[in-house]
C-alpha positions in Angstrom: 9.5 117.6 -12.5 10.5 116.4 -9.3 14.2 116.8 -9.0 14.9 114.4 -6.2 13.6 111.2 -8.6 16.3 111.7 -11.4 19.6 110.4 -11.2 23.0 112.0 -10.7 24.1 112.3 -13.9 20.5 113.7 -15.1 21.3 116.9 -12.6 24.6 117.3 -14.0 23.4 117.5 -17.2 20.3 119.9 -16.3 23.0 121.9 -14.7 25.3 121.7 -17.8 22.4 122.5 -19.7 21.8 125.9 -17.6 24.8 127.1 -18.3 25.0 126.3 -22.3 21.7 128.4 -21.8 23.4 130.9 -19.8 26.1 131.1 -21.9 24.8 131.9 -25.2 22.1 134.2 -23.4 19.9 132.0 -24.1 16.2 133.1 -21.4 15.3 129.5 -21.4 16.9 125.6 -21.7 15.9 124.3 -24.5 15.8 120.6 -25.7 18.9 121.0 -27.7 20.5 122.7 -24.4 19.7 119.5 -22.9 20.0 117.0 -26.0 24.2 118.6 -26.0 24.7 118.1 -22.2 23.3 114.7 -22.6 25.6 113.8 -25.8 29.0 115.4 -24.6 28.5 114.4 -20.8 31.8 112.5 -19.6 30.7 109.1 -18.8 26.9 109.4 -19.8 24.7 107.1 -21.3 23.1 108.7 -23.6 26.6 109.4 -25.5 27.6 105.9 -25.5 24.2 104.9 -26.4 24.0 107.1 -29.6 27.3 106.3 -30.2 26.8 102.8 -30.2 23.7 102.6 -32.8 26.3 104.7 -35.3 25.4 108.6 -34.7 28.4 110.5 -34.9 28.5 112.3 -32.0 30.8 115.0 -32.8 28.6 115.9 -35.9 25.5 116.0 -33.7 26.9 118.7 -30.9 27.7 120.7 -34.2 24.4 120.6 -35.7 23.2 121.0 -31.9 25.7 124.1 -31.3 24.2 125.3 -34.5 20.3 125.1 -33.0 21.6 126.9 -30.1 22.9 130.0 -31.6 20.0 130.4 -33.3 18.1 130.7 -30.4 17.4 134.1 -29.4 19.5 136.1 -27.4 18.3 138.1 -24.5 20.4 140.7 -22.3 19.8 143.9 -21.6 19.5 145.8 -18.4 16.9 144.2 -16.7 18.2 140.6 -17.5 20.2 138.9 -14.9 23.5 136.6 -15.9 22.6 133.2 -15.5 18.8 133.3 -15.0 17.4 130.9 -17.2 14.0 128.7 -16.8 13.5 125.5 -18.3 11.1 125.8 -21.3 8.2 124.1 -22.4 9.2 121.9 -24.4 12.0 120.6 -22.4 9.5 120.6 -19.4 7.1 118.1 -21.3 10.2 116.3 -21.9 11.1 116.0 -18.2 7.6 114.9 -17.7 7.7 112.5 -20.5 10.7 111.2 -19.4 9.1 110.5 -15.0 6.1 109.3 -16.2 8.0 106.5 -18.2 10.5 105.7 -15.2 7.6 104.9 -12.9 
């Protein structure tokens, strides 16, 4: 993933997606980390998008919030706050998601 091709609002919600991670101790983002930021990001277009086929958005961050805490939780002494990677998954979907904007 190269981050200088993605667009603002795809940091912001890599970022907000860190720190659900980070948050709920998750080790790594997950797609459902991302899939939330996505959904709840103020003025994002993946929000309006779903919103606008007839998903109701509020339902899906609650069946997303409950993915998330099901994730495992990591902390412990050697862990640091806030150090996260981006998983596989969620890489593949970055990938997925370059090849198809060139």
């Amino acid at each position: 993933m190269n981050p200088n091709k993605l667009t603002q609002k795809s940091l912001e919600a890599l970022q907000t997606a860190q720190n659900i991670a980070a948050e709920n101790q998750n080790q790594e983002i997950a797609p459902a980390h991302l899939l939330y930021a996505l959904t709840d990001q103020n003025g994002g277009l993946i929000g309006s998008l779903l919103e606008k086929t007839g998903v109701n958005t509020d339902q899906l961050l609650a069946e997303l919030n409950t993915v998330i805490e099901a994730i495992p939780r990591v902390s412990g002494p050697g862990r640091q706050p806030g150090s996260v990677y981006i998983s596989a998954a969620t890489d593949q979907i970055l990938a997925a998601a370059e090849k198809s904007a060139e």
